[in-house]
PQR file of N, CA, C, O and H, with PARSE charges and radii, in Angstrom:
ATOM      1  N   UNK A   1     -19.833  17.113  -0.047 -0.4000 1.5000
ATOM      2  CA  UNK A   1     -20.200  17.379  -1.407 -0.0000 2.0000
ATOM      3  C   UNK A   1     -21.616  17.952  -1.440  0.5500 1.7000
ATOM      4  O   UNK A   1     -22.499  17.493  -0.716 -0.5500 1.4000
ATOM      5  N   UNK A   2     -21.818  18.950  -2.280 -0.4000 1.5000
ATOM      6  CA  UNK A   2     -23.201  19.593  -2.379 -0.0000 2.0000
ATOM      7  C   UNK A   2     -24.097  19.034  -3.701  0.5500 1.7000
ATOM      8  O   UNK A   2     -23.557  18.922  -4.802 -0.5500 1.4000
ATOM      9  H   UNK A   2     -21.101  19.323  -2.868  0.4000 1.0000
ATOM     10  N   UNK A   3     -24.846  18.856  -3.585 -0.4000 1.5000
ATOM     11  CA  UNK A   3     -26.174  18.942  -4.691 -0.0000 2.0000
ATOM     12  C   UNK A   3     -26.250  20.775  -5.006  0.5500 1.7000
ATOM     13  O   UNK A   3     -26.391  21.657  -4.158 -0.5500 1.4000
ATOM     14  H   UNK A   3     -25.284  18.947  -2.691  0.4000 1.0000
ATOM     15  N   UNK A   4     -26.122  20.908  -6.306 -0.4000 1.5000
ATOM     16  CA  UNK A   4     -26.178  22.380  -6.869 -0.0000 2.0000
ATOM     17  C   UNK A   4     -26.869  23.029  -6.595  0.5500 1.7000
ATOM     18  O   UNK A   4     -26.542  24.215  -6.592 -0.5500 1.4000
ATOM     19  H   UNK A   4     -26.007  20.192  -6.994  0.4000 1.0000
ATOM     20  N   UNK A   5     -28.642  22.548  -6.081 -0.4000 1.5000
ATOM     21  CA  UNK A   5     -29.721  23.027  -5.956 -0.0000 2.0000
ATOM     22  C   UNK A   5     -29.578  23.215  -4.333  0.5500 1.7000
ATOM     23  O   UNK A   5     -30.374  23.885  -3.676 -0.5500 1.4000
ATOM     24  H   UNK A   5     -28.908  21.584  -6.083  0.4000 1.0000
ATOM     25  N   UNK A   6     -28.675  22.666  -3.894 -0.4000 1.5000
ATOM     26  CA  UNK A   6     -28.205  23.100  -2.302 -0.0000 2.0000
ATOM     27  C   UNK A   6     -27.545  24.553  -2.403  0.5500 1.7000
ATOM     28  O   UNK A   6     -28.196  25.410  -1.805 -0.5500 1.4000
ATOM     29  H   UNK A   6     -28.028  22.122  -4.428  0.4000 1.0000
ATOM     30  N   UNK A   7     -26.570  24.933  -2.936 -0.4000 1.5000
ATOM     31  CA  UNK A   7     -25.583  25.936  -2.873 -0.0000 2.0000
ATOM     32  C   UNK A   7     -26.539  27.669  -3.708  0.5500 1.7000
ATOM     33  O   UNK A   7     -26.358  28.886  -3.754 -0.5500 1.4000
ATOM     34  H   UNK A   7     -26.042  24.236  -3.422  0.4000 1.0000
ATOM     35  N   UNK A   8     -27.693  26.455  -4.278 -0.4000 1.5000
ATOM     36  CA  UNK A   8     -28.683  28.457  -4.563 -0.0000 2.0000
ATOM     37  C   UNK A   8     -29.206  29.013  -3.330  0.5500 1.7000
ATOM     38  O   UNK A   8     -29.917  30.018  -3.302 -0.5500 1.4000
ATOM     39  H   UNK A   8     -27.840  25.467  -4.239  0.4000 1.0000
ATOM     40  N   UNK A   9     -28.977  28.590  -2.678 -0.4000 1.5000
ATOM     41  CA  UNK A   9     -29.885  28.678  -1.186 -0.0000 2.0000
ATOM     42  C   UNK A   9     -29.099  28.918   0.354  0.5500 1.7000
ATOM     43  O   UNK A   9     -29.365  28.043   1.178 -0.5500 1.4000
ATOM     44  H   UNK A   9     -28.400  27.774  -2.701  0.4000 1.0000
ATOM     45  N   UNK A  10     -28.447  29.682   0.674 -0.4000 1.5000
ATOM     46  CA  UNK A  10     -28.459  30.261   1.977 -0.0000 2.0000
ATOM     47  C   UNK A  10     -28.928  30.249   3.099  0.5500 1.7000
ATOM     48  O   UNK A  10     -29.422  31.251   3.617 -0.5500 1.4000
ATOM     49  H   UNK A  10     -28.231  30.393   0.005  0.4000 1.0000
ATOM     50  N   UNK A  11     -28.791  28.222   4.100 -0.4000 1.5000
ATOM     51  CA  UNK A  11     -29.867  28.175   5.011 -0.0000 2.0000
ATOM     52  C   UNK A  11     -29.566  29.252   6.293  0.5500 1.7000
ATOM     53  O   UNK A  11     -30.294  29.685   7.187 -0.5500 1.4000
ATOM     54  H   UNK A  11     -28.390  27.408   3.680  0.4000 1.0000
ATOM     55  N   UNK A  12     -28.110  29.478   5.939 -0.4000 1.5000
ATOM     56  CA  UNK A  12     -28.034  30.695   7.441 -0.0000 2.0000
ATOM     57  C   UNK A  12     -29.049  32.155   7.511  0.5500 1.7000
ATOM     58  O   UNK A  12     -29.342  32.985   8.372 -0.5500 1.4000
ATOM     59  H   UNK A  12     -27.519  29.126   5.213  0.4000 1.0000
ATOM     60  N   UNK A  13     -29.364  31.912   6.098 -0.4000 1.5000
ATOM     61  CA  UNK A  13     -30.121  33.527   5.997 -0.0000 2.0000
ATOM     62  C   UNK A  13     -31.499  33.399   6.573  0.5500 1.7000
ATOM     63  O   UNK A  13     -32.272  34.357   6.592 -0.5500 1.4000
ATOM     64  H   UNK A  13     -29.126  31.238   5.399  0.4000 1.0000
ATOM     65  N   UNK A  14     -31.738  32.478   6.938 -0.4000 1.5000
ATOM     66  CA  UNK A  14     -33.360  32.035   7.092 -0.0000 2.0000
ATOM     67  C   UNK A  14     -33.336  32.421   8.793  0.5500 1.7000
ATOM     68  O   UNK A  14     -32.653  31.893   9.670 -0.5500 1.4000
ATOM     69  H   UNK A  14     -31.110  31.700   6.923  0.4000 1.0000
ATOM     70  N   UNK A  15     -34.284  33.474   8.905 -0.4000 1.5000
ATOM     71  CA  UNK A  15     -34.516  34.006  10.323 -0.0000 2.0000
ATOM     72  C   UNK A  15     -34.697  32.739  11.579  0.5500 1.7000
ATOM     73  O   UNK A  15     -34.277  32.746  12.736 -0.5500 1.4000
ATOM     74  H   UNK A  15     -34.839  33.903   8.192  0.4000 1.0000
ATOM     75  N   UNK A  16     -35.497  31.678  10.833 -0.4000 1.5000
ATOM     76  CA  UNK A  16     -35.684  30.597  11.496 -0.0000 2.0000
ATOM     77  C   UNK A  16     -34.394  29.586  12.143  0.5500 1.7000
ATOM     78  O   UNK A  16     -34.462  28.839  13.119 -0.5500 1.4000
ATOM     79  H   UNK A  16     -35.838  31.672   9.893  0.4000 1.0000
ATOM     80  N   UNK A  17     -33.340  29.819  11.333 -0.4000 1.5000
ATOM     81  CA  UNK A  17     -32.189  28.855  11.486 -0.0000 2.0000
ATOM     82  C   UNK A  17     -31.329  29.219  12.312  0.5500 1.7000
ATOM     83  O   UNK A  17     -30.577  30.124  11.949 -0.5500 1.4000
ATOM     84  H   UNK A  17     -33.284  30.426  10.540  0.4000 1.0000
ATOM     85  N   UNK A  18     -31.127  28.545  13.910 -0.4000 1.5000
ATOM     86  CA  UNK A  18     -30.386  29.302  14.717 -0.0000 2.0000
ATOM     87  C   UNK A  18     -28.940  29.415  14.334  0.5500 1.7000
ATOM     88  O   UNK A  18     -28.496  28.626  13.500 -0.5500 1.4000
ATOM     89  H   UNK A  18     -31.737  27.810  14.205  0.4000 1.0000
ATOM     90  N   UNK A  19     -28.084  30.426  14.930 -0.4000 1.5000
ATOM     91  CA  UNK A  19     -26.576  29.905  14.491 -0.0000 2.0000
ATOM     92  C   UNK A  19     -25.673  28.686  15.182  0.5500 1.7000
ATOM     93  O   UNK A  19     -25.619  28.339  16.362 -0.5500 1.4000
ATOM     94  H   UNK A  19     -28.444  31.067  15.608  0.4000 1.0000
ATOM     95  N   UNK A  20     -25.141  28.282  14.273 -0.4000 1.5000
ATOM     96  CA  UNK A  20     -24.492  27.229  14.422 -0.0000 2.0000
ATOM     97  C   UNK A  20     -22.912  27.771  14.760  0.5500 1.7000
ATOM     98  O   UNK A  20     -22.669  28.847  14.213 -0.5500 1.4000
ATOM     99  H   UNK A  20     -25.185  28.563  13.314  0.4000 1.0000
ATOM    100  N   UNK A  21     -21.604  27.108  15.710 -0.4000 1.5000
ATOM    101  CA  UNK A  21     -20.750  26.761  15.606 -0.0000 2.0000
ATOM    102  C   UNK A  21     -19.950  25.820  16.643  0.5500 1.7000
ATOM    103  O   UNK A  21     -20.584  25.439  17.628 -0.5500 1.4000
ATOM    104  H   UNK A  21     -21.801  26.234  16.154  0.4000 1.0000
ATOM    105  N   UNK A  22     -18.575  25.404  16.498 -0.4000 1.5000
ATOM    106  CA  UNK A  22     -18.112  24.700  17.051 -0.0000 2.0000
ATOM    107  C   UNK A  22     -17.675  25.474  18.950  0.5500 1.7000
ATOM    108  O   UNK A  22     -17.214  26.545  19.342 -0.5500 1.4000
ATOM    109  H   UNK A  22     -18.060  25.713  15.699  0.4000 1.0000
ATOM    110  N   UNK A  23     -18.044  24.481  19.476 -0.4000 1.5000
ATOM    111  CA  UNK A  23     -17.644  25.003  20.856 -0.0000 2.0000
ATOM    112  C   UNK A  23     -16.283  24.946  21.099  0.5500 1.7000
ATOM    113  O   UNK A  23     -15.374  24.238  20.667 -0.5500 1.4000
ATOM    114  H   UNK A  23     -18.419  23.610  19.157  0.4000 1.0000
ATOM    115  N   UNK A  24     -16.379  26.154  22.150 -0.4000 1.5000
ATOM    116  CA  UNK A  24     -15.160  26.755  22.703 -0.0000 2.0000
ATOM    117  C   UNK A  24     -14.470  25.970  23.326  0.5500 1.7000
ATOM    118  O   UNK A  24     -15.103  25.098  23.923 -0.5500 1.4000
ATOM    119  H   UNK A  24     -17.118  26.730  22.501  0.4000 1.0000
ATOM    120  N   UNK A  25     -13.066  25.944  23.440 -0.4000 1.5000
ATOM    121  CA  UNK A  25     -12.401  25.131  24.318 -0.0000 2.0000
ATOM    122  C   UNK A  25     -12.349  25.162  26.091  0.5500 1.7000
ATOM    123  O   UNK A  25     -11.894  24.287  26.828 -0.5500 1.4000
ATOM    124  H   UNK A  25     -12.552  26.652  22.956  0.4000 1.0000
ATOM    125  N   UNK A  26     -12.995  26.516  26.484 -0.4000 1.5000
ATOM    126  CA  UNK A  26     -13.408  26.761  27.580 -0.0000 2.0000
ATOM    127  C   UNK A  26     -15.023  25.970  27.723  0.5500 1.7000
ATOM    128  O   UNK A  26     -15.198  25.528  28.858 -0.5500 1.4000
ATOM    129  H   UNK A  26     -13.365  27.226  25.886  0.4000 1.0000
ATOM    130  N   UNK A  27     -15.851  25.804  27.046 -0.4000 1.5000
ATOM    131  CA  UNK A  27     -17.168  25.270  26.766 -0.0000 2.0000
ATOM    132  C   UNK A  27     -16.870  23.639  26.998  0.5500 1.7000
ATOM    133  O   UNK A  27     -17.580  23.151  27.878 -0.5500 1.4000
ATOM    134  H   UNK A  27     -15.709  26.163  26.123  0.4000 1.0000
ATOM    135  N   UNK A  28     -15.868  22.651  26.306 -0.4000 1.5000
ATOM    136  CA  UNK A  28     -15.708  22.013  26.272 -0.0000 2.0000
ATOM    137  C   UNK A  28     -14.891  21.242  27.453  0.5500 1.7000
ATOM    138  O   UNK A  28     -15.126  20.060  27.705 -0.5500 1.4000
ATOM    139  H   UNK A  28     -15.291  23.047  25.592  0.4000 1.0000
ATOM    140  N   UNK A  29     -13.727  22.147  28.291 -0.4000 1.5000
ATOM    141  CA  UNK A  29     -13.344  22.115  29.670 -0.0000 2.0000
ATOM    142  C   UNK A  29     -14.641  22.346  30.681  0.5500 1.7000
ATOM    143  O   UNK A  29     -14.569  21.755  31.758 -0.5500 1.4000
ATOM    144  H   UNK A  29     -13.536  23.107  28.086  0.4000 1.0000
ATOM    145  N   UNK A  30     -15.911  23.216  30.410 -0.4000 1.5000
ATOM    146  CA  UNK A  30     -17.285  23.391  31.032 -0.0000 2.0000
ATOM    147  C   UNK A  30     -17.631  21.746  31.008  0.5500 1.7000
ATOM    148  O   UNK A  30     -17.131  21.076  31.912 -0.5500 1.4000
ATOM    149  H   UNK A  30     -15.969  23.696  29.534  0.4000 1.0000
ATOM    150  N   UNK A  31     -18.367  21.151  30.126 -0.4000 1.5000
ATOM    151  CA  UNK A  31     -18.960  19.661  29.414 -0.0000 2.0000
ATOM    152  C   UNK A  31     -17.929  18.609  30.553  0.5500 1.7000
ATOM    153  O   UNK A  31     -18.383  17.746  31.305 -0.5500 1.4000
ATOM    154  H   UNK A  31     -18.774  21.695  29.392  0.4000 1.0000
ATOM    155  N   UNK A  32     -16.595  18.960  30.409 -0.4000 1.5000
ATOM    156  CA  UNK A  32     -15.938  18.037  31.088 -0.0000 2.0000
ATOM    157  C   UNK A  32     -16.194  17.676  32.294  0.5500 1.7000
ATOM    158  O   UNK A  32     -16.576  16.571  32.678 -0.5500 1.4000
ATOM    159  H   UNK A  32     -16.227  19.660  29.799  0.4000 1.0000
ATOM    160  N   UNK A  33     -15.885  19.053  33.185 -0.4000 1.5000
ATOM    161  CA  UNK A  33     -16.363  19.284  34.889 -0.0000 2.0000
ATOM    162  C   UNK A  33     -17.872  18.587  34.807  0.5500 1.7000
ATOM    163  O   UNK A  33     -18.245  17.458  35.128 -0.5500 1.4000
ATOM    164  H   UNK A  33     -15.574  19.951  32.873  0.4000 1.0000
ATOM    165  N   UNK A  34     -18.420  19.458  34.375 -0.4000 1.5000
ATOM    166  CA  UNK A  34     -19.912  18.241  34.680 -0.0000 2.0000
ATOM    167  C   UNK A  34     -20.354  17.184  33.972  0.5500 1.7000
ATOM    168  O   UNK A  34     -21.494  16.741  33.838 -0.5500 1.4000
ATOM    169  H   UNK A  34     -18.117  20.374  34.114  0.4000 1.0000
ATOM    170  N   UNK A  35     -19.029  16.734  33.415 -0.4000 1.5000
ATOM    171  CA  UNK A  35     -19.472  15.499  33.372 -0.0000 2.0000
ATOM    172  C   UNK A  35     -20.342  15.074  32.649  0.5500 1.7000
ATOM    173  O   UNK A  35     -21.264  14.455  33.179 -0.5500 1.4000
ATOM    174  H   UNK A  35     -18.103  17.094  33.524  0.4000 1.0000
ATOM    175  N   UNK A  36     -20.334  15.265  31.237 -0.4000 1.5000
ATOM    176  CA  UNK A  36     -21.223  15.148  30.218 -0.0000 2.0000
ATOM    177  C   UNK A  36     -20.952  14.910  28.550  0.5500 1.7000
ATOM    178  O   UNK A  36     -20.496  15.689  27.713 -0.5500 1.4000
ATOM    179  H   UNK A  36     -19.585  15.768  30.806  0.4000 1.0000
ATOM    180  N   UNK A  37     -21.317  13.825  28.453 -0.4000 1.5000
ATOM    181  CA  UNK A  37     -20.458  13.065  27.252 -0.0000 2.0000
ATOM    182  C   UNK A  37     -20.717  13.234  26.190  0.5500 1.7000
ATOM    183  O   UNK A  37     -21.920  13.321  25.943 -0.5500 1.4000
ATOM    184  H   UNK A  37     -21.687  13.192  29.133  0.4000 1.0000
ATOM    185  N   UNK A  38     -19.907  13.340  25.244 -0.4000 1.5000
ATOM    186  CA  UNK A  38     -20.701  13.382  23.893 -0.0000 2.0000
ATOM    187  C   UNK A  38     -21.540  12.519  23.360  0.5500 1.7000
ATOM    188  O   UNK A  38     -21.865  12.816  22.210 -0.5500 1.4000
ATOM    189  H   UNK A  38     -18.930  13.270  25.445  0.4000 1.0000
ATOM    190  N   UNK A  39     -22.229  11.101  23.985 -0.4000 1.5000
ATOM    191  CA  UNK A  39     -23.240  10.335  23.525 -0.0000 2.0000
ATOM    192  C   UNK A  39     -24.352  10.836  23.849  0.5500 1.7000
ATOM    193  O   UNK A  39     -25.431  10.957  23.268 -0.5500 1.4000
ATOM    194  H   UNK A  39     -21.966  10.859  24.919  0.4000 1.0000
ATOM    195  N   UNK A  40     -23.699  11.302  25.523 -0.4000 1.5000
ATOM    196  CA  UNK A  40     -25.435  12.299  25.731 -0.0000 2.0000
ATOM    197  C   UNK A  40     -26.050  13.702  25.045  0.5500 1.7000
ATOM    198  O   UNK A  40     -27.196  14.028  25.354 -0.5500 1.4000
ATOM    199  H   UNK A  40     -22.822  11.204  25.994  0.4000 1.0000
ATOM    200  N   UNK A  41     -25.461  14.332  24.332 -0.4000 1.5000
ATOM    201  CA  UNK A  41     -25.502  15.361  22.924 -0.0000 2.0000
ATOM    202  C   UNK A  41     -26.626  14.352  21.821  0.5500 1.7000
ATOM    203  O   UNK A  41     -26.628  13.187  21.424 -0.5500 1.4000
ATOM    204  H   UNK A  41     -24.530  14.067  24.081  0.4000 1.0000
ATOM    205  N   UNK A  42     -27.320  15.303  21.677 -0.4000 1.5000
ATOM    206  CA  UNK A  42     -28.336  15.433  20.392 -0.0000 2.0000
ATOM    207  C   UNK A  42     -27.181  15.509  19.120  0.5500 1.7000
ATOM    208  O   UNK A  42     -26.137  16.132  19.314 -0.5500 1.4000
ATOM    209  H   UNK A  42     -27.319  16.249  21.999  0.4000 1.0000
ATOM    210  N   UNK A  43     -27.393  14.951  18.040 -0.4000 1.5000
ATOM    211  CA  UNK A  43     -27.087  14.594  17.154 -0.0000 2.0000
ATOM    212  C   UNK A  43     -27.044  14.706  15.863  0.5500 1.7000
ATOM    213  O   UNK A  43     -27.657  13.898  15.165 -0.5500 1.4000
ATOM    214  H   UNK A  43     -28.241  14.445  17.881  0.4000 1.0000
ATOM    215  N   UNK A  44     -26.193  15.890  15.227 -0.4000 1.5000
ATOM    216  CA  UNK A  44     -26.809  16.376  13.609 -0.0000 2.0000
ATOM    217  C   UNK A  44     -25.927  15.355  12.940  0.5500 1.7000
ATOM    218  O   UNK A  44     -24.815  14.934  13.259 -0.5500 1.4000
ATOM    219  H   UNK A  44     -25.695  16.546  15.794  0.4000 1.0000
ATOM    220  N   UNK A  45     -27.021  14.959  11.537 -0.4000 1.5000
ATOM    221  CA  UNK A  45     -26.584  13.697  11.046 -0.0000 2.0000
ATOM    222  C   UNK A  45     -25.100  14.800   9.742  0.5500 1.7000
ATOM    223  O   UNK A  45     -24.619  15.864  10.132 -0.5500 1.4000
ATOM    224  H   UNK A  45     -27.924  15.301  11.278  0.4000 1.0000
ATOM    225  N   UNK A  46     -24.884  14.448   8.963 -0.4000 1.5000
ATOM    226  CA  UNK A  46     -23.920  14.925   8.260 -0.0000 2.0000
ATOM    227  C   UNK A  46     -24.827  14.911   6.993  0.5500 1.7000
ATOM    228  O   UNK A  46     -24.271  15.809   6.361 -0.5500 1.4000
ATOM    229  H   UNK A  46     -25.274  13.584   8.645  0.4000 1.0000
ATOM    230  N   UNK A  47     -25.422  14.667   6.533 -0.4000 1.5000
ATOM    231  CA  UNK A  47     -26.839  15.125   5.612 -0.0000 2.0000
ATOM    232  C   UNK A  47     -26.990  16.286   5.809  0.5500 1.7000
ATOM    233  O   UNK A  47     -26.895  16.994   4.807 -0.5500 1.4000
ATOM    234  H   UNK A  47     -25.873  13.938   7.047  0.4000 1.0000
ATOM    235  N   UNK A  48     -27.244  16.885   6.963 -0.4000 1.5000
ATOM    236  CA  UNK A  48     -28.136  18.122   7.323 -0.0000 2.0000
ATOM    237  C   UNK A  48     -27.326  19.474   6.352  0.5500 1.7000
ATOM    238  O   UNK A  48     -26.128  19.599   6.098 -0.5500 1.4000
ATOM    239  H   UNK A  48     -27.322  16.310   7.777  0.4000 1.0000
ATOM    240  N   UNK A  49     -28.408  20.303   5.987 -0.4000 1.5000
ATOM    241  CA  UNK A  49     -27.856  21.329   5.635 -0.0000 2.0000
ATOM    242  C   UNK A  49     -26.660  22.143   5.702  0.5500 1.7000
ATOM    243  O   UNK A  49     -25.967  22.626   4.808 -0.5500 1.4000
ATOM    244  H   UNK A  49     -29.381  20.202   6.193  0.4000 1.0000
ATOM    245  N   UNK A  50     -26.563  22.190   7.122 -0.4000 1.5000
ATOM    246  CA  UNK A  50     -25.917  23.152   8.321 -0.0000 2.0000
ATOM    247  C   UNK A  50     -24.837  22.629   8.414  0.5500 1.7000
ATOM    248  O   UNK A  50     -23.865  23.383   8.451 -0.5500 1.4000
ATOM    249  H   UNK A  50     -27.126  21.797   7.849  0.4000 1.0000
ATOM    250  N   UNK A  51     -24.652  21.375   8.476 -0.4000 1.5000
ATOM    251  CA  UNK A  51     -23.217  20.325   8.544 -0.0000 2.0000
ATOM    252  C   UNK A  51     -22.700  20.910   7.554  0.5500 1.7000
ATOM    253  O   UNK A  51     -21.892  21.825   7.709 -0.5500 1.4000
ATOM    254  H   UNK A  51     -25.442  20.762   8.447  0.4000 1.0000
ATOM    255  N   UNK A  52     -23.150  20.399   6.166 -0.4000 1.5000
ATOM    256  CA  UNK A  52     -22.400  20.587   4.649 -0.0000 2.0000
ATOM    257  C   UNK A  52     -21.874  22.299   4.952  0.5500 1.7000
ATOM    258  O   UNK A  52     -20.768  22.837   4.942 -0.5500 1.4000
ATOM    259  H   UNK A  52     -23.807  19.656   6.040  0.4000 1.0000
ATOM    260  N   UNK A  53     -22.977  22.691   5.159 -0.4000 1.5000
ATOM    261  CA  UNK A  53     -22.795  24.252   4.822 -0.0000 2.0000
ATOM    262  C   UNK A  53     -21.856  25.058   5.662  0.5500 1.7000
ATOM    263  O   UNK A  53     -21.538  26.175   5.253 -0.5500 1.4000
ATOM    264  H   UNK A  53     -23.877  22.254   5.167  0.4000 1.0000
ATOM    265  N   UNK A  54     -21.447  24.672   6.634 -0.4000 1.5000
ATOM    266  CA  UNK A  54     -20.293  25.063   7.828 -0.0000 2.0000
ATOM    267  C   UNK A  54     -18.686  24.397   7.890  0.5500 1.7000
ATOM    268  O   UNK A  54     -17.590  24.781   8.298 -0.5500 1.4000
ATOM    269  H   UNK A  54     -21.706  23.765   6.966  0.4000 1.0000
ATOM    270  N   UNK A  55     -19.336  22.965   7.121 -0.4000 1.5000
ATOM    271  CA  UNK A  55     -18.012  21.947   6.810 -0.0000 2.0000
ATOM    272  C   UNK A  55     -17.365  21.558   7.910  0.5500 1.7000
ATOM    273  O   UNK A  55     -16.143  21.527   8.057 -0.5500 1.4000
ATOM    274  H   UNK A  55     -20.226  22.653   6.789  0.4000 1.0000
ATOM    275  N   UNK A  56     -18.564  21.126   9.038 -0.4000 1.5000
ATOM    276  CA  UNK A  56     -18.112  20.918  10.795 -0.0000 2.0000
ATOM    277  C   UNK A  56     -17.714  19.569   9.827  0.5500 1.7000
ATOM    278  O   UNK A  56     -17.860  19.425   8.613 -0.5500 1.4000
ATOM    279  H   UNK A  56     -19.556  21.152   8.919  0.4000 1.0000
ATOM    280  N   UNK A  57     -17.143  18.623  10.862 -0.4000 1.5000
ATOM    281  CA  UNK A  57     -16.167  17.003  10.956 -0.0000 2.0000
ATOM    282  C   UNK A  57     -17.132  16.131  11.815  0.5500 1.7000
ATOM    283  O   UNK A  57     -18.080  16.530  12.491 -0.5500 1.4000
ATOM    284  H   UNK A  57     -17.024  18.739  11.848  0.4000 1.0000
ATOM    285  N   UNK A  58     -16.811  15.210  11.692 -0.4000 1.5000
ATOM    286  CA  UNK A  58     -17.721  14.107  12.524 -0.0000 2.0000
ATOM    287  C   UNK A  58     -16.712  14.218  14.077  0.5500 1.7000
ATOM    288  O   UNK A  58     -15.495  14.219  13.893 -0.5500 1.4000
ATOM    289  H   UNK A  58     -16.041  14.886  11.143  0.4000 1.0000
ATOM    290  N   UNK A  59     -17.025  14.273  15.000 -0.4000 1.5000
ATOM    291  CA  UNK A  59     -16.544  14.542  16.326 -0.0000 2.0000
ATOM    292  C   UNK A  59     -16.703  15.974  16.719  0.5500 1.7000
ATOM    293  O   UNK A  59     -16.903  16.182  17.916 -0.5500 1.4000
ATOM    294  H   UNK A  59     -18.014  14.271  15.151  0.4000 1.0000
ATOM    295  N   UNK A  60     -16.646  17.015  15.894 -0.4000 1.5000
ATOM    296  CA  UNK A  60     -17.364  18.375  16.094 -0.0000 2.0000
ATOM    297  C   UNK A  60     -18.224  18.424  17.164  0.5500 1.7000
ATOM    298  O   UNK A  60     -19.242  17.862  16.761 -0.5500 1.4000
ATOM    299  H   UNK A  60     -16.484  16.846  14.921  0.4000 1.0000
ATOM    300  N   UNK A  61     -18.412  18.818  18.429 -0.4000 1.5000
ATOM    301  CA  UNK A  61     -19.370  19.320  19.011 -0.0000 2.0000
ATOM    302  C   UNK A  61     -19.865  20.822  19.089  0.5500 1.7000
ATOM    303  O   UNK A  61     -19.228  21.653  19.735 -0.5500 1.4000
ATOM    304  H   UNK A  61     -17.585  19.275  18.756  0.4000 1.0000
ATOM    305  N   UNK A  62     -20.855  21.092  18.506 -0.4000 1.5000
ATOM    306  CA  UNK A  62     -21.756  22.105  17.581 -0.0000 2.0000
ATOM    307  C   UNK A  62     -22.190  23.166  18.807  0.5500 1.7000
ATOM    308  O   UNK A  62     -22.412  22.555  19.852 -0.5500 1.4000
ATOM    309  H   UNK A  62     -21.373  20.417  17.981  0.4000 1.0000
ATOM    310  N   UNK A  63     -22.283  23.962  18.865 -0.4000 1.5000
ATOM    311  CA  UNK A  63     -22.941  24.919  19.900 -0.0000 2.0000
ATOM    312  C   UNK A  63     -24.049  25.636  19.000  0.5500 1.7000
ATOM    313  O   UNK A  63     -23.757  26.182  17.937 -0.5500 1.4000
ATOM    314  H   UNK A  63     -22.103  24.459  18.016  0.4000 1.0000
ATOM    315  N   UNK A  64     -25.197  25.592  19.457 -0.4000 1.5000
ATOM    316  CA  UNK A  64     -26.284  25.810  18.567 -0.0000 2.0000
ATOM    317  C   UNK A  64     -27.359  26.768  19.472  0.5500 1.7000
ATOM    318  O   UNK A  64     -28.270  26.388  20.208 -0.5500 1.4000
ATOM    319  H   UNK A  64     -25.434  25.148  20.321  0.4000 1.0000
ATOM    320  N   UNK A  65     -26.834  28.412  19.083 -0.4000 1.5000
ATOM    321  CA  UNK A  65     -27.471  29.789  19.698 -0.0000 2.0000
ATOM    322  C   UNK A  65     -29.284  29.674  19.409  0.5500 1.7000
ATOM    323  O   UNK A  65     -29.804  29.622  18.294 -0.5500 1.4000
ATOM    324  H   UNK A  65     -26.094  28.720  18.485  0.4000 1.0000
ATOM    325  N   UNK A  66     -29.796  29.662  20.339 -0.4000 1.5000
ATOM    326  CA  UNK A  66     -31.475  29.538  20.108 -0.0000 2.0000
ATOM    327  C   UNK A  66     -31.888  31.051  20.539  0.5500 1.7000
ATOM    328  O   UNK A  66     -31.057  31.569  21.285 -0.5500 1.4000
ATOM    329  H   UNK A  66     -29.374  29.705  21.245  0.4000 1.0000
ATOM    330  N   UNK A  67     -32.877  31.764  20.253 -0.4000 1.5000
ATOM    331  CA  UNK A  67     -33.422  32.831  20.818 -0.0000 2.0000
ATOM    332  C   UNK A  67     -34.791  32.213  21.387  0.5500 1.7000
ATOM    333  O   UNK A  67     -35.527  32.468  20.434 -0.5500 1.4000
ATOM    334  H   UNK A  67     -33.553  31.344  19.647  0.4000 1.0000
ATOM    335  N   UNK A  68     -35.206  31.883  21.866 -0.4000 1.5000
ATOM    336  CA  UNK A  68     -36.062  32.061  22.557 -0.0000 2.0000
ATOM    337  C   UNK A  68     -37.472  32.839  22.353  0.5500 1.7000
ATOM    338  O   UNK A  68     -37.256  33.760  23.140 -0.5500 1.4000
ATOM    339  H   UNK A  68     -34.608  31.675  22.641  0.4000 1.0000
ATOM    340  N   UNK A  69     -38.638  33.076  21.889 -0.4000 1.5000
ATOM    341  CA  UNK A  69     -39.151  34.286  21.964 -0.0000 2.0000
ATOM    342  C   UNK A  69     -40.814  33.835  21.876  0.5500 1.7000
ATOM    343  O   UNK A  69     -41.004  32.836  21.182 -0.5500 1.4000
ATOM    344  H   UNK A  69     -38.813  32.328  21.250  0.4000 1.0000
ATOM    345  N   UNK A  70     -41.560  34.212  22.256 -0.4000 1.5000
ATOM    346  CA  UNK A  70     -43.353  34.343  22.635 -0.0000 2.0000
ATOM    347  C   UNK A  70     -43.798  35.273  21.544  0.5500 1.7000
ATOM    348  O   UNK A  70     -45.022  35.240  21.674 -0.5500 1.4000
ATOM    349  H   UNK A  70     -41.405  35.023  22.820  0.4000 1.0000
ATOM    350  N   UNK A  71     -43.583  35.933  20.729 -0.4000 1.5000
ATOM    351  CA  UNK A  71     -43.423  36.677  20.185 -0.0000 2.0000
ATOM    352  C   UNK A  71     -43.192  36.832  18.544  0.5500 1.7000
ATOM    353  O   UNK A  71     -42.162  37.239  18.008 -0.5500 1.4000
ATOM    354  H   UNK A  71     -42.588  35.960  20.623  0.4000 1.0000
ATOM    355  N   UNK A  72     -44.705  36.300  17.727 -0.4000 1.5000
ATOM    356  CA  UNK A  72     -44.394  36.494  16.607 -0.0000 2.0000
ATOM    357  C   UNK A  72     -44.978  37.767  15.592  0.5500 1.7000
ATOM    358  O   UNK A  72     -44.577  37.866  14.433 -0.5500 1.4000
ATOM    359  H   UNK A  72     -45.543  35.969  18.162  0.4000 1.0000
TER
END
């Protein structure tokens, strides 16, 4: 559910906000082989903007594109 003053606002548009989505099922066969659990994953609460705004599920594991850059 959104707060109204949520939905004037577009956090994907914000240069700052990396993209968000759900990982691949090849990504997730990756996580498996080495052996890496979803407790050990960082944690977006379901509050967060990005949650509401994508409408990921609680068990979702999120793949979250960073750029990198030295460079402002």
């Amino acid at each position: 559910m959104f707060i109204e003053e949520e939905l004037m606002f577009n956090p994907t548009s914000n240069v700052l906000v990396p993209k968000h989505c759900i990982a691949s099922s090849s990504e997730l066969q990756e996580m498996k082989e080495k052996e890496i659990s979803h407790d050990s994953l960082p944690k977006i609460y379901a509050e967060d903007r990005i949650y509401k705004w994508y409408g990921f599920k609680r068990g979702d594991i999120i793949r979250i594109e960073r750029n990198y850059c030295n460079e402002f």
